[in-house]
N, C-alpha and C positions, 0 to 999 in steps of 0.2 A: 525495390522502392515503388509506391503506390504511383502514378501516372494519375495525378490530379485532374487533369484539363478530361483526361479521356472520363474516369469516375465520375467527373461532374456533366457530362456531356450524358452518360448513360443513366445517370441518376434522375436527373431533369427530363429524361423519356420517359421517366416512369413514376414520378413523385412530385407534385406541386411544391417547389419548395420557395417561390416567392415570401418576401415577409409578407407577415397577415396578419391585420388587425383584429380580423373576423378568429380565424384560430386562436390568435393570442385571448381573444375573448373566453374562447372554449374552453382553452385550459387557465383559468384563471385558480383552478385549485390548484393546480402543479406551480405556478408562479407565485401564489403566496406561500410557498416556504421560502423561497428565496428574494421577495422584496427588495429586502434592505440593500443587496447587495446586485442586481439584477437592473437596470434599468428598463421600464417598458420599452421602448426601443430595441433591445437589446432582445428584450421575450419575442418579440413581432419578428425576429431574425431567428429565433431559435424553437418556437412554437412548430413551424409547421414539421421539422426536424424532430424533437417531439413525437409530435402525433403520427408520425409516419413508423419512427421504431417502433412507439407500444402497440399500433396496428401489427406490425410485422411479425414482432416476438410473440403476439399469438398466433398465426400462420407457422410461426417456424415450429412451434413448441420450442421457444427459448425463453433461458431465465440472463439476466444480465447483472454482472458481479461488480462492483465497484470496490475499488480502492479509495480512503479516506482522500486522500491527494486528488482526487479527481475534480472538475470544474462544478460549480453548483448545478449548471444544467443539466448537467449528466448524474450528478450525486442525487438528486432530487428529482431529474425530469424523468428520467429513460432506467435508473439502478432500482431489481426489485432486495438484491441485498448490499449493503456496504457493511465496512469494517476496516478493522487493519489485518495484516497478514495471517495473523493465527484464526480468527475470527471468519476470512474469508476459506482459508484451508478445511477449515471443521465445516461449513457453508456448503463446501464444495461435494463433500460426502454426504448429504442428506438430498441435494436437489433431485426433482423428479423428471424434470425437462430435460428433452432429449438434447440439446443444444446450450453453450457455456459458453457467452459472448462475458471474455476477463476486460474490462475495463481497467489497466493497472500495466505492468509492466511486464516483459519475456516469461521472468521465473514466476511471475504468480499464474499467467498461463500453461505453462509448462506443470507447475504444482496440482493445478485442478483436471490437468490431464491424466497425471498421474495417480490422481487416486478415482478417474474417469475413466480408466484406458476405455470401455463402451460406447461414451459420450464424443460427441463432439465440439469441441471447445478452441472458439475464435480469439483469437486478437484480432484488434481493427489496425494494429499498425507493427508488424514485426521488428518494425526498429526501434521501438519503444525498449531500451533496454536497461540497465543496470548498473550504475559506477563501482558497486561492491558484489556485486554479480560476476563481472568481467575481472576482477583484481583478483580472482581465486581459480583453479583449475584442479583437477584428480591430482597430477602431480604436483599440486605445491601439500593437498593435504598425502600426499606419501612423503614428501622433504618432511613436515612436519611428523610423521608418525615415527619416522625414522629417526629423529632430534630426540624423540620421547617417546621412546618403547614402550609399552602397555599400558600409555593414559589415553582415555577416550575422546574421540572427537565429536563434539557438538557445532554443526553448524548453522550459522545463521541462514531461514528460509529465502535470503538474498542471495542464492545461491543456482547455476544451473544445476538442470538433473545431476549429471554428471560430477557435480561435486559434493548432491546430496548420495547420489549413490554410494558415491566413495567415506560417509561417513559413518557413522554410528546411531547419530539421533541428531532432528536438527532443532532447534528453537527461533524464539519470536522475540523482538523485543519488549513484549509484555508476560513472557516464563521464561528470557534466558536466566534469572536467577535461581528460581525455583528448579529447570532443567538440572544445570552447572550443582547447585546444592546437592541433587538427585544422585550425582553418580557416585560410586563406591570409590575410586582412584583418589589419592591423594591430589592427583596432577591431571587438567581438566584442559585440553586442547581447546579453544578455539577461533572458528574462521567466519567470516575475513574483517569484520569491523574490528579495529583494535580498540577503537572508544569506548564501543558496546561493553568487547571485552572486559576495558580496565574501568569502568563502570559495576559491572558485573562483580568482578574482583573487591568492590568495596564492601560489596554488599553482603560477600560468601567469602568471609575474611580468612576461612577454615579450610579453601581451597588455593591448591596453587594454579592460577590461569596462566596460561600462556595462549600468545597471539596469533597471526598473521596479519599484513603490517595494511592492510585496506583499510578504506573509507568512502564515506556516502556526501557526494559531490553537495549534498545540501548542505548537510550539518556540519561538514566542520571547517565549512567559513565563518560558522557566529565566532566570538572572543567575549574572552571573563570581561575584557576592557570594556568593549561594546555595552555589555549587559550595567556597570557599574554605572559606565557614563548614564547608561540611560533612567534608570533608580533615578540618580541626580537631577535629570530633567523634568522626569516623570514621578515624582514620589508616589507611594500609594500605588504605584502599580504592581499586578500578580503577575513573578514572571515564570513561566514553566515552560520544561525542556523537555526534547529528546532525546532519550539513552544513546541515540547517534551520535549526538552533540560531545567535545571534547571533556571531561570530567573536569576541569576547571571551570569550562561554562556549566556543567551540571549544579556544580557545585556552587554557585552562585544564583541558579533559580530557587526558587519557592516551590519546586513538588517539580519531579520528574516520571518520568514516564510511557508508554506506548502511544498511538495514536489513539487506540480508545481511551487506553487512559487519561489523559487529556482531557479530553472529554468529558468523560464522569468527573473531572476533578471540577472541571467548570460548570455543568451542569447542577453538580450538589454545592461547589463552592459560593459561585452565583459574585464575583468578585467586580464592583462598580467599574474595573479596568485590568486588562488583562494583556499581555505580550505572549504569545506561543513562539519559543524559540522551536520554527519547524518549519516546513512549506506550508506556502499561503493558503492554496487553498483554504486549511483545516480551517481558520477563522471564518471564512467565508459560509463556509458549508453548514457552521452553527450558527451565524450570525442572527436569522431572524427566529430562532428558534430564543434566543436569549437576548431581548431587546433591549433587556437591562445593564448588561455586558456592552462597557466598550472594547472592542479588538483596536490597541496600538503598536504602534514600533516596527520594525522592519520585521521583515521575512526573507527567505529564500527560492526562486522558483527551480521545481526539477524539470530541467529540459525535457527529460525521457517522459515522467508522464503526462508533459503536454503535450507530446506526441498524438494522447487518444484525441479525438474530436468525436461533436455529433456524427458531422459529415463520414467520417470514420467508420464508425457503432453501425448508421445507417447502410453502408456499402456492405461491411463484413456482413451482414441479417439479409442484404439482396440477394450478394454473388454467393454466400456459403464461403468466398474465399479466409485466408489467411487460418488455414487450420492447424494447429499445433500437434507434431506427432514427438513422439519420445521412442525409441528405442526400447523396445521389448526386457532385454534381459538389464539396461540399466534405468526404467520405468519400475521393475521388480523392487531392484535394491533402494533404489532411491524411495517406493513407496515406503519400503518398513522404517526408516530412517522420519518419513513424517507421520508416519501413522505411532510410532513411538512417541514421538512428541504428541500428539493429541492422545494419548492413551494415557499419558502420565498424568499429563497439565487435568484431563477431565479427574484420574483419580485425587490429583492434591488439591482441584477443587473442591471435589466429595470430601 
């Protein structure tokens, strides 16, 4: 666990990090993406935080990865790329920067090590982890293999190494259908979101899915109820899910989806009011991008990736600490298992 008081005692030796008017000034282009949702106050506390990483990450020769989920300071202020998990995986194989500071959680660290083993690649907060990450282990996919001899396992990139080593190929929520479609077996293992799963299952009516019984602490507190009631109040509003979310609330949005997809769906849809059943952030991060768009209705916060902070991003680019290593021989299997899924998903994009 990070030692806060000590971090910020060492950081403050070496980085003006008072608010600032005068900085907030400077980066007035970095703050108008995020206006709407940002208040100047707020910039004047996170400006000079800011300007301190993008100083750094050219010293370090680092690129910094963001997850969709991340805070708009960080999405906007300090990420030279974002996405969602598939998007960041494919990301992760082309950088040139000798340094991979993951904004995001354990296994997207771990993932961009793995097809890094070279590189060096930070998390700012180790215990940024995973509620469908930790709901799976190598042994629960050998109980599962064992339940169903010779049907392949796909697992979800919410996964440790360790449990992508131990499968086959893994997917995203924006190819586990086109994946799951992919494979020859009548009978298509997968781990560990069951929503995902029986989501997936609707969609690849031709396949027999079968589960592992996890779940992603965000999504599946929404309810179909929730969603109903809220129509009622809010008529006219676009509500769109994610494939995390229970398939009865799927089933009741207006367009479902990955985190990018979302996205594009908003961006080409352009909808006078909108509900993202997903963590908050996501509305934030596009909010002044789409002035036109109201973002309404609840959301859900992930603990794990509040975990990252500026303060965070900035400490991991000082110390070099918090480096992600993966074990050699299950870094191997577990890369072919992502490197499969991006081999595919590029050719059924082609």
């Amino acid at each position: 666990m990070l030692d806060q008081i000590a971090l910020r005692a060492e950081l403050a030796d070496h980085y003006d990090l008072s608010p600032s008017l005068k900085t907030a000034e400077a980066t007035a282009d970095i703050y108008a993406r995020m206006s709407r949702v940002v208040s100047p106050p707020d910039w004047a506390v996170f400006a000079p935080y800011v300007a301190a990483i993008n100083r750094l990450k050219a010293e370090r020769n680092a690129v910094i990865l963001a997850h969709n989920y991340m805070t708009p300071e960080i999405y906007h202020g300090v990420a030279d790329v974002v996405g969602d998990s598939l998007q960041l995986a494919i990301e992760a194989t082309e950088v040139n920067a000798e340094v991979i500071v993951q904004c995001g959680v354990h296994f997207m660290a771990e993932t961009a090590k793995i097809l890094n083993p070279g590189k060096t690649v930070l998390i700012p907060d180790s215990e940024a982890g995973c509620s469908l990450a930790e709901s799976i282990t190598a042994e629960g996919i050998a109980e599962m293999r064992a339940k169903y001899p010779g049907a392949p396992v796909v697992s979800y990139v919410n996964t440790t190494a360790e449990v992508k080593a131990a499968s086959d190929i893994c997917c995203t929520s924006s190819n586990a259908a086109q994946i799951v479609a992919a494979q020859e077996s009548d009978t298509v293992i997968m781990t560990p979101d069951r929503y995902l799963a029986r989501n997936v299952a609707r969609q690849v009516p031709e396949k027999r899915i079968v589960w592992w019984e996890g779940a992603c602490v965000v999504h599946e507190r929404f309810t179909a109820q929730e969603l109903r009631e809220f129509r009622e109040w809010n008529p006219g509003t676009r509500i769109i899910a994610h494939p995390e979310c229970p398939p009865e609330v799927v089933a009741e949005a207006d367009f479902s989806g990955s985190t990018s997809g979302i996205i594009a769906y908003v961006q080409h849809e352009r909808p006078e009011k909108a509900m993202l059943v997903t963590e908050c952030s996501m509305a934030s991060n596009i909010s002044d991008e789409l002035p036109e768009v109201e973002f309404i209705g609840p959301c859900n916060m992930c603990p794990y990736m509040k975990k990252i902070t500026l303060e965070k991003i900035l400490w991991s680019l000082h110390s070099m600490q918090g480096a992600v290593e993966v074990d050699p021989g299950i870094a191997d299997r577990a890369r072919l298992a992502v490197q499969r899924m991006i081999d595919l998903s590029r050719r059924l994009a082609g």
